[in-house]
N, CA, C and O atoms as a DFTB+ gen file, in Angstrom:
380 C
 N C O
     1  1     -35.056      11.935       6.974
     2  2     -33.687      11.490       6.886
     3  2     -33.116      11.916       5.531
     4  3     -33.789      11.737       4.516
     5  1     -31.637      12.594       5.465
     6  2     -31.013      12.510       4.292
     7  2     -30.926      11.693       3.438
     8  3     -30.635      10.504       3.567
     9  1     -31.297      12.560       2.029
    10  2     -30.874      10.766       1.000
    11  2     -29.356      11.135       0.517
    12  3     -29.098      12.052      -0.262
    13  1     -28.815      10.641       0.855
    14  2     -27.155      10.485      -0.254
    15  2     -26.951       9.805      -1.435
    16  3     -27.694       8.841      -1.622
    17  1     -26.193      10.043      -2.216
    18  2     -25.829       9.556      -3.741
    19  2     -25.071       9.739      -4.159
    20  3     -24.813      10.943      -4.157
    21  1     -24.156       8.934      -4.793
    22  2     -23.031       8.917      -5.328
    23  2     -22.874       9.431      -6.214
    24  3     -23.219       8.796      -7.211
    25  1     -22.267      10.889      -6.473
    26  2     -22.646      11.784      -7.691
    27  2     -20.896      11.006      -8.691
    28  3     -21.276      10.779      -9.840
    29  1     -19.622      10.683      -8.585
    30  2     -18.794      10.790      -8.937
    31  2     -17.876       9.469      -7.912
    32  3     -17.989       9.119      -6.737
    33  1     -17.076       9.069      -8.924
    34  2     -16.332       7.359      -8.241
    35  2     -15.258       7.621      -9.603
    36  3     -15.293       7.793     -10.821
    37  1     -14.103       7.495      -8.224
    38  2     -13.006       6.942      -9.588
    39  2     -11.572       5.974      -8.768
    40  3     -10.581       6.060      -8.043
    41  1     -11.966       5.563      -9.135
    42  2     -10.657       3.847      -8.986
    43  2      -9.515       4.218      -9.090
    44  3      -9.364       4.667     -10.227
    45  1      -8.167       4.305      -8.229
    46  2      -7.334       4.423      -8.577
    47  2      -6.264       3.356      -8.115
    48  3      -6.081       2.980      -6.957
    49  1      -5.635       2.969      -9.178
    50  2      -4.455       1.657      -8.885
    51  2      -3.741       2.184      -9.786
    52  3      -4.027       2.897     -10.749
    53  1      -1.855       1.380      -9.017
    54  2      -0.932       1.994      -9.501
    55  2       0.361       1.173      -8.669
    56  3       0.531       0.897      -7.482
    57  1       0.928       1.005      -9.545
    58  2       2.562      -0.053      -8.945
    59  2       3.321       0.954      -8.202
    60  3       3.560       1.995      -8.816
    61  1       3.922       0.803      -6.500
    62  2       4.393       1.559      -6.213
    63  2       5.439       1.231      -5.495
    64  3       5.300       0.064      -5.128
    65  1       6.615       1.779      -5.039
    66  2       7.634       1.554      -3.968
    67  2       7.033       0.514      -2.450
    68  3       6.170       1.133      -1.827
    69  1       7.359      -0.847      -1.856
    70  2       6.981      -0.933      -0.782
    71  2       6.750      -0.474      -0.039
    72  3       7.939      -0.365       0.258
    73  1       6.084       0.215       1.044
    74  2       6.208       0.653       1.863
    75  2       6.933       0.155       2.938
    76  3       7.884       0.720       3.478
    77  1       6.442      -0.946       3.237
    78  2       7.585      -1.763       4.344
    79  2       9.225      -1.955       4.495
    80  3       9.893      -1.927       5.528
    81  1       9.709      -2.185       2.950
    82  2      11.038      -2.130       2.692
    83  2      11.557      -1.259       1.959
    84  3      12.630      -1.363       1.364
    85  1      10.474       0.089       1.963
    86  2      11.369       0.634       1.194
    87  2      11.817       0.709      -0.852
    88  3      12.293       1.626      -1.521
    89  1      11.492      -0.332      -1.137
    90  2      11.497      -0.781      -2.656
    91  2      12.894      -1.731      -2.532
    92  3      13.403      -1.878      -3.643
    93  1      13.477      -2.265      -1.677
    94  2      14.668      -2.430      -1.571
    95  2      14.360      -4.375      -1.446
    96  3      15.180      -5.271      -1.647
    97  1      13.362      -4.455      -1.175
    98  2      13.069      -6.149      -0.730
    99  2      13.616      -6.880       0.525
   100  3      13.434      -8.059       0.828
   101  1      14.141      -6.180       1.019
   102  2      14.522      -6.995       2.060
   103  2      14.317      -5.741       3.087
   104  3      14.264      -4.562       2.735
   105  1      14.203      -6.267       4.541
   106  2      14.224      -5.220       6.064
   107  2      15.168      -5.619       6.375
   108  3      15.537      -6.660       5.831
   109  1      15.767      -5.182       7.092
   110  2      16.998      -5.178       8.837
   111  2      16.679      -4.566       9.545
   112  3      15.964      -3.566       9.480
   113  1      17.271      -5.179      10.566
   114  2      16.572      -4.894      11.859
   115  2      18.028      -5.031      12.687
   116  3      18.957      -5.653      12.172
   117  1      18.127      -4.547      13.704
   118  2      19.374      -4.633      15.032
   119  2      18.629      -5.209      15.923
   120  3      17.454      -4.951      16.184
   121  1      19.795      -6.548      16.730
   122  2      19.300      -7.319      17.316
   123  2      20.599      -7.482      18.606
   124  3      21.682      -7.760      18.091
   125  1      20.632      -7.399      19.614
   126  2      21.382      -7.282      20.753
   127  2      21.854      -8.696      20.744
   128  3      20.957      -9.525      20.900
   129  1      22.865      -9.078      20.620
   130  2      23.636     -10.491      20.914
   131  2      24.280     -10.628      21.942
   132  3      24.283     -11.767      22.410
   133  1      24.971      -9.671      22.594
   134  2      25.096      -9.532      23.928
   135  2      24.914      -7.743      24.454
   136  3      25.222      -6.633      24.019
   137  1      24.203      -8.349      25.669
   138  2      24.043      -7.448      26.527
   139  2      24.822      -6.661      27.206
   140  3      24.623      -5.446      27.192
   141  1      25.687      -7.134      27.808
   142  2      26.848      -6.780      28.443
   143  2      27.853      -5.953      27.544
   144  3      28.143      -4.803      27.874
   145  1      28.387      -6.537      26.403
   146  2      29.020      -6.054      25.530
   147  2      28.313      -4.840      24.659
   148  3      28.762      -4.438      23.585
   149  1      27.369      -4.429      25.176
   150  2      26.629      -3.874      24.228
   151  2      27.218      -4.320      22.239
   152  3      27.566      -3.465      21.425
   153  1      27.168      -5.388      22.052
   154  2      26.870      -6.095      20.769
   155  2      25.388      -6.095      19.865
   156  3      24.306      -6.570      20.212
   157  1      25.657      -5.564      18.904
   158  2      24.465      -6.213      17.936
   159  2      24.836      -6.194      16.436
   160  3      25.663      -5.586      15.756
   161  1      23.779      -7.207      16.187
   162  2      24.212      -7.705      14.656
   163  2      22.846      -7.265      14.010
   164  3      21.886      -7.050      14.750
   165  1      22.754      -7.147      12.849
   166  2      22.041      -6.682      11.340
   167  2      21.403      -8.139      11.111
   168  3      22.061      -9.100      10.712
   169  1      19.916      -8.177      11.443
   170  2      19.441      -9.231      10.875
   171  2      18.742      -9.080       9.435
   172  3      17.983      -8.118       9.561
   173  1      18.652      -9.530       8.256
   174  2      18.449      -9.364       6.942
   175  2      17.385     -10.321       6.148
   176  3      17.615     -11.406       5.614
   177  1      16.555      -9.835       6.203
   178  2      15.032     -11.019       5.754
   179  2      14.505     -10.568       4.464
   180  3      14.312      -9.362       4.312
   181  1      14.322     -11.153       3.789
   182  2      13.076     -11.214       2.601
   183  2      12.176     -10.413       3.148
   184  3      11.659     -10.766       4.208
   185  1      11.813      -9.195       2.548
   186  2      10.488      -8.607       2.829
   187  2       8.894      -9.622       2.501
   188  3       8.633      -9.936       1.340
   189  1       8.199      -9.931       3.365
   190  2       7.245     -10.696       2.891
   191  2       5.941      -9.702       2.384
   192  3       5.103     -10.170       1.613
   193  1       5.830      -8.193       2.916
   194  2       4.648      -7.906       2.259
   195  2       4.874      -7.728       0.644
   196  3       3.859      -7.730      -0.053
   197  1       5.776      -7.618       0.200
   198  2       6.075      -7.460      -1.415
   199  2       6.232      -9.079      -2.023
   200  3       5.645      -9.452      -3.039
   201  1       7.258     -10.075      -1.090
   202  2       7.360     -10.810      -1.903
   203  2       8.846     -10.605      -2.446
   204  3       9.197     -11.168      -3.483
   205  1       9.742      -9.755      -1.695
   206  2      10.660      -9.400      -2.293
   207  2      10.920      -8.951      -3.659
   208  3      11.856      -9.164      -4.430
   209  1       9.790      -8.238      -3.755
   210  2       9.969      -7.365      -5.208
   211  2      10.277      -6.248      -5.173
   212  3      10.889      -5.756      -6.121
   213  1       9.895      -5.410      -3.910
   214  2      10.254      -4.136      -3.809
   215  2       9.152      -3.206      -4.089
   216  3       9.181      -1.978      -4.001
   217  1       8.194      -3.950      -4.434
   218  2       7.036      -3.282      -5.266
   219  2       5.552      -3.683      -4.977
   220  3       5.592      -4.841      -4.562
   221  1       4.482      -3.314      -5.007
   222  2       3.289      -3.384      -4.576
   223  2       2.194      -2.870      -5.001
   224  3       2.431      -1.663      -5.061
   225  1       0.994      -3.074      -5.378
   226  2      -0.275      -2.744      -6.110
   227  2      -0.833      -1.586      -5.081
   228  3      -1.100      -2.250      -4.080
   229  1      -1.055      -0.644      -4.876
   230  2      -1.566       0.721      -4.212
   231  2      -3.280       0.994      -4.852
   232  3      -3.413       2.021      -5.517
   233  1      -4.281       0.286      -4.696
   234  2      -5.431       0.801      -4.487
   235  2      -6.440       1.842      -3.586
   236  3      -6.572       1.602      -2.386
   237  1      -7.054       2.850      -4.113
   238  2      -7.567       3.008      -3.035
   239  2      -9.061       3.734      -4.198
   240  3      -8.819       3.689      -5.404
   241  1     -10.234       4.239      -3.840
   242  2     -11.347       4.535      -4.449
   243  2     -11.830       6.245      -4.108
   244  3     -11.901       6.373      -2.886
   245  1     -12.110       7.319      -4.705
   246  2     -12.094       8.514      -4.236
   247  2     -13.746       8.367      -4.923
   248  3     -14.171       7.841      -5.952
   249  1     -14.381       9.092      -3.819
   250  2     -15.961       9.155      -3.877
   251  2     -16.221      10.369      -3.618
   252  3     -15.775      10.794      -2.553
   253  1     -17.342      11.694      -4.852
   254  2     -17.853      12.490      -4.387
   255  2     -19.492      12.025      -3.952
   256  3     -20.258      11.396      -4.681
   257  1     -19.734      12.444      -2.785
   258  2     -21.225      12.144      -2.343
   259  2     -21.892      13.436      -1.970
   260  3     -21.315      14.399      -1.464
   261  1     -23.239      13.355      -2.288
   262  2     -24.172      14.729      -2.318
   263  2     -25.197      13.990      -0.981
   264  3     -25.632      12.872      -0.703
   265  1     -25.240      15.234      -0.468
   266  2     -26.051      14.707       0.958
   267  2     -26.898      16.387       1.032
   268  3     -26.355      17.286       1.674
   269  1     -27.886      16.567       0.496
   270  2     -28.555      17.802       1.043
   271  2     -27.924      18.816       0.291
   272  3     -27.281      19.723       0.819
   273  1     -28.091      18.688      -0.948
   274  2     -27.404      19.845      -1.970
   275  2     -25.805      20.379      -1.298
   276  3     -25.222      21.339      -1.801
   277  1     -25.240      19.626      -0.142
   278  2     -23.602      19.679      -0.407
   279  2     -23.112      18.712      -0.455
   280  3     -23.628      17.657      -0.084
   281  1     -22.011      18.836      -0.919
   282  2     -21.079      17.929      -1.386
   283  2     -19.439      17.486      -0.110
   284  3     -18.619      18.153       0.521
   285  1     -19.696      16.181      -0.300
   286  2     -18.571      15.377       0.540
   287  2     -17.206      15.355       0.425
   288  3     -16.900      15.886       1.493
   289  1     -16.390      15.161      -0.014
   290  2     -14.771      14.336      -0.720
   291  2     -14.824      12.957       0.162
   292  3     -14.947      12.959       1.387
   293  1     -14.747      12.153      -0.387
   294  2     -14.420      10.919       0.784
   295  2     -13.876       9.577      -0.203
   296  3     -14.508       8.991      -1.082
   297  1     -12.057       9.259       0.431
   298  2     -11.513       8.709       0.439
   299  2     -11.395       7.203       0.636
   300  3     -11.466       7.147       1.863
   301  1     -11.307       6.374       0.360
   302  2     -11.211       4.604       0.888
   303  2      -9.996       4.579       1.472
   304  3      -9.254       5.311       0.817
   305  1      -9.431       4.092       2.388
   306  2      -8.450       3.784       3.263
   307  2      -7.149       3.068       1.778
   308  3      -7.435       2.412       0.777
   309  1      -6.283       3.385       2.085
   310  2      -5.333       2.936       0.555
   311  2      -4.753       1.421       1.390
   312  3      -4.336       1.326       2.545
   313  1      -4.893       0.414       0.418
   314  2      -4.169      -1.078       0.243
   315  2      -3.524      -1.248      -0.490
   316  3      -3.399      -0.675      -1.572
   317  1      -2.951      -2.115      -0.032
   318  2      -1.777      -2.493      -0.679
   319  2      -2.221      -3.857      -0.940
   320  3      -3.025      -4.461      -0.230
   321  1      -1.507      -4.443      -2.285
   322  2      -1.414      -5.968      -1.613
   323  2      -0.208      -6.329      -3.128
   324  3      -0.010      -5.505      -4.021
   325  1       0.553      -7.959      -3.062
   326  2       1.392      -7.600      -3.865
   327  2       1.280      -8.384      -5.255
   328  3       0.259      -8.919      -5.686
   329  1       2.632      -8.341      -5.916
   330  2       2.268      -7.999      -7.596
   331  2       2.209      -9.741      -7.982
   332  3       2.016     -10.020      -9.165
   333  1       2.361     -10.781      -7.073
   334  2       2.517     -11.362      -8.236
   335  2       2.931     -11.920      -9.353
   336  3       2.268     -12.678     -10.061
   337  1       3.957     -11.581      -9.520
   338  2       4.640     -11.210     -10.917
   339  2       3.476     -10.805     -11.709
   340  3       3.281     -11.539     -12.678
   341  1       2.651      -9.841     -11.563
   342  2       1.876      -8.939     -12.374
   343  2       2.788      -7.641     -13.226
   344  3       3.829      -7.273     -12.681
   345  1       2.531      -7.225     -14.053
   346  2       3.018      -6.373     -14.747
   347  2       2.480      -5.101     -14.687
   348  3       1.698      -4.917     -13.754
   349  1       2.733      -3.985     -15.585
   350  2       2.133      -2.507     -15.982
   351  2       1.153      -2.896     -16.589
   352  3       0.062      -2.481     -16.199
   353  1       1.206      -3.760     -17.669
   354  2       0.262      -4.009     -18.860
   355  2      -0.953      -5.125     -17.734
   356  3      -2.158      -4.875     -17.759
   357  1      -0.618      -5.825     -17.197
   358  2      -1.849      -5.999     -16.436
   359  2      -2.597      -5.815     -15.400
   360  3      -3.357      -6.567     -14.789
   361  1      -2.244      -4.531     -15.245
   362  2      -2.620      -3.466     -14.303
   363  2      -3.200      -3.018     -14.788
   364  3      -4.188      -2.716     -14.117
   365  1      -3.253      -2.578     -16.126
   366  2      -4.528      -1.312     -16.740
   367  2      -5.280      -2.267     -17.354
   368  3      -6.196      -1.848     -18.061
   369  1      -5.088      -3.750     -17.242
   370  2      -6.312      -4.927     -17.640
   371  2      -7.267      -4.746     -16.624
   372  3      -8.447      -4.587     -16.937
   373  1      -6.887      -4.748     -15.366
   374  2      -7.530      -4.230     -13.959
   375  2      -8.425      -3.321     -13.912
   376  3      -9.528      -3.617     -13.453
   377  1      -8.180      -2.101     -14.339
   378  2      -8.971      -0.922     -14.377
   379  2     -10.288      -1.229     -15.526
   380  3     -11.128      -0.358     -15.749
C-alpha cells in the first residue's frame, strides 16, 4: 500500500464580500401577491449568513501530498462563517 505525507500545508483566511447578499446585507426576493393580476412585491430581509454585515470569514486549507514520488494539489472545500464583529487585526491573531 502507498504511504502518503504531507510534504506542504498552508491556511488561508481572509474577510470577504458575502456571498449570499452580495456585501450589501440584506436579500430580496419577488413574491406574487396576486395571481391574477400578475402582482408582486420586493420582500427585504436581514441577510442572516453575515449577520448583516455584508462580510464574512473565507477559510479554506491548500495541501501538497506526495504519494509514490508524485505529487497531489488538494484543496479543502472553502467556508465561510461570520465576523462577529471581528476585525482585520483579529484575523491575523487567527493565523
Amino acid at each position: 500500500m502507498a504511504e502518503a505525507r504531507i510534504v506542504w500545508e498552508s491556511v488561508h483566511i481572509k474577510i470577504v464580500p458575502c456571498p449570499r447578499c452580495k456585501g450589501e446585507g440584506i436579500t430580496r426576493r419577488e413574491e406574487c401577491i396576486s395571481y391574477h393580476n400578475n402582482d408582486y412585491e420586493t420582500i427585504t430581509e436581514l441577510c442572516t449568513a453575515c449577520d448583516a454585515e455584508g462580510r464574512v470569514l473565507e477559510t479554506f486549507t491548500h495541501y501538497k501530498i506526495e504519494i509514490d514520488n508524485s505529487w497531489i494539489d488538494h484543496k479543502t472545500p472553502t467556508k465561510w462563517e461570520k465576523l462577529n464583529g471581528r476585525t482585520t487585526k483579529d484575523i491575523y491573531k487567527i493565523k
